[in-house]
C-alpha positions in Angstrom: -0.6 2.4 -18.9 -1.8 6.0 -18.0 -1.8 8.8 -20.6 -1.9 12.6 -20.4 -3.1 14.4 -23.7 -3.4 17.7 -24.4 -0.6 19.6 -25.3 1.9 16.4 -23.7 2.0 12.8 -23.5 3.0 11.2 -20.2 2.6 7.4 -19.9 4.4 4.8 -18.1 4.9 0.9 -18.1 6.6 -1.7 -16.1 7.3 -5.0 -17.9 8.3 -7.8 -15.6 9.1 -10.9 -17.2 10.0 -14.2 -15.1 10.7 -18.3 -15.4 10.9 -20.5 -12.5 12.2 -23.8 -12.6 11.2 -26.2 -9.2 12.4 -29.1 -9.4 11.2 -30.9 -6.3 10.9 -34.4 -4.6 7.8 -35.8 -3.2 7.8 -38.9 -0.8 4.4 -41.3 -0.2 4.4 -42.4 3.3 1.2 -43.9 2.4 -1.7 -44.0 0.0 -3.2 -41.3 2.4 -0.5 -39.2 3.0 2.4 -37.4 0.8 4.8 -34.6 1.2 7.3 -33.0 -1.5 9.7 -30.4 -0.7 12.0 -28.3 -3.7 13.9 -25.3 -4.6 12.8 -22.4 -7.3 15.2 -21.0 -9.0 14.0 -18.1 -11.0 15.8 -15.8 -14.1 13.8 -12.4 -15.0 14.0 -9.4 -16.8 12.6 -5.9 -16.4 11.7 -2.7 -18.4 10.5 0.5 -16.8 9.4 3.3 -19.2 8.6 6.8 -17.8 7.9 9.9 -19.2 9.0 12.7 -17.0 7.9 16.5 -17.9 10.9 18.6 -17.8 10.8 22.6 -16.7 12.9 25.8 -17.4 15.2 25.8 -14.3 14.9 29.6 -14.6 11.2 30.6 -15.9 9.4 27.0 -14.7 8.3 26.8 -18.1 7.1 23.1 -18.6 9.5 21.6 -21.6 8.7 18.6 -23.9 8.6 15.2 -22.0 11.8 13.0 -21.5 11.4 9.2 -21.9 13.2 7.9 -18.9 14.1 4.2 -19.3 15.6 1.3 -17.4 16.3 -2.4 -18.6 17.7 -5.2 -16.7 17.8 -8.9 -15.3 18.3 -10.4 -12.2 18.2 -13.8 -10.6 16.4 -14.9 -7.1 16.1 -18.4 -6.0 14.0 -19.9 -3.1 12.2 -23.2 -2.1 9.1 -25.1 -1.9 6.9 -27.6 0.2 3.6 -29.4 -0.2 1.5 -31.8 1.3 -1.2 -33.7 0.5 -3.8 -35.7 2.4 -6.6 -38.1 1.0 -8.7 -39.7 3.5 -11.1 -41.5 1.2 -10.7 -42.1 -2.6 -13.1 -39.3 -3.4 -11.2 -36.7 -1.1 -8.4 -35.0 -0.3 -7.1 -32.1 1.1 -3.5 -30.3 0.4 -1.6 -27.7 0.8 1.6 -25.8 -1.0 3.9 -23.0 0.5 6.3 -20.8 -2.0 8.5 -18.7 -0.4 9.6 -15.4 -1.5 11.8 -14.3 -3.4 14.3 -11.3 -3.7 15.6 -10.1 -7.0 18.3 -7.6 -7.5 17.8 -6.3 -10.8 20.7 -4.8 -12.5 20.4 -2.5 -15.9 21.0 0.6 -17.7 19.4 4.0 -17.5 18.7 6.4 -20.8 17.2 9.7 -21.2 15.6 10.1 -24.4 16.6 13.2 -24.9 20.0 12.3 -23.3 20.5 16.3 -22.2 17.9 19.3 -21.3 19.4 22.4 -22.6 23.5 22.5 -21.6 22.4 19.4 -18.3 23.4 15.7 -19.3 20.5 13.9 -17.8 21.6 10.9 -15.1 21.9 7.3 -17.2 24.3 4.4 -16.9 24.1 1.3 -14.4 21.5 1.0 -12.4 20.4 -1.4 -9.4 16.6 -2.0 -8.5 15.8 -5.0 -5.9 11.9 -6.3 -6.5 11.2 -9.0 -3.8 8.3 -11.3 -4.9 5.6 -12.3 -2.3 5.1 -15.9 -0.2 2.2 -17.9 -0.9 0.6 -20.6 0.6 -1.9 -22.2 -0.9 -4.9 -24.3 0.7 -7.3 -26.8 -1.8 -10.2 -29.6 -1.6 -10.8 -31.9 -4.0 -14.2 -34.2 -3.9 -15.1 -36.7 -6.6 -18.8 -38.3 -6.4 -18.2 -39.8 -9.5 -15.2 -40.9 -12.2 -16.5 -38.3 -14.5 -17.1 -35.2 -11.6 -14.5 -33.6 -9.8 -14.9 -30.4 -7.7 -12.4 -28.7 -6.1 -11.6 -25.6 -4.7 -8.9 -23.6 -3.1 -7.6 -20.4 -1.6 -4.6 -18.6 -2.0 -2.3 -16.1 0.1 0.2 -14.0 -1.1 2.0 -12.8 2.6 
């Protein structure tokens, strides 16, 4: 959040809220050796606040600040794959891809004020796409013992 004092207030959020549901299907070709392969399917909601200064079209006077707000949801699907690889009982080695996905967020737009002197600031419908990285994911696990387990892993976001 980033604020202005002195005399005005300007701050601004972005609220992204998401669930993804995977439902996926893994196959054993051995003890050693698995794969799994599965589809997201994601619902989200989003919520933009600005504050924009306003300004006498005629003297450039700065005005009071307008609260410019947008609120929406979208859906995005995509899929998923894994494999997994255990040489030995105390190690193994895997991996997990997620591709990206591409939301089209669809909302309203308010003004708060709604107008600036005798001007009806823009609201209504609005459209705003947000596409949501790849990553691939890379882990080890080792277990010396039944009670130790250290792993560790990398992730990429393309």
């Amino acid at each position: 959040m980033e604020r202005r004092l002195a005399g005005s207030l300007s701050c601004s959020c972005t609220e992204i809220r998401s669930f993804f549901f995977t439902p996926v299907i893994a196959y054993a070709f051995s003890d050693q050796f698995s794969i799994s392969v599965g589809a997201l399917i994601s619902i989200a909601d989003v919520k933009i606040i600005r504050m924009t200064q306003l300004q006498d079209p005629v003297t450039g006077q700065p005005k009071p600040d307008a609260e410019v707000n947008m609120e929406g949801d979208g859906n995005a699907f995509g899929f998923t794959a894994g494999i997994l690889f255990k040489p030995s009982n105390n190690f193994s080695v895997g991996a997990s891809y997620r591709s990206e996905v591409k939301f089209d967020f669809e909302g309203t737009l308010t003004h708060t004020p709604a107008t600036f002197g005798t001007t009806t600031l823009p609201a209504g419908d609005v459209k705003a796409p947000l596409t949501a990285p790849q990553n691939l994911s890379v882990g080890v696990a080792f277990m010396p013992s039944n009670e130790l387990t250290i792993t560790a892993d990398f992730q990429w976001n393309l």
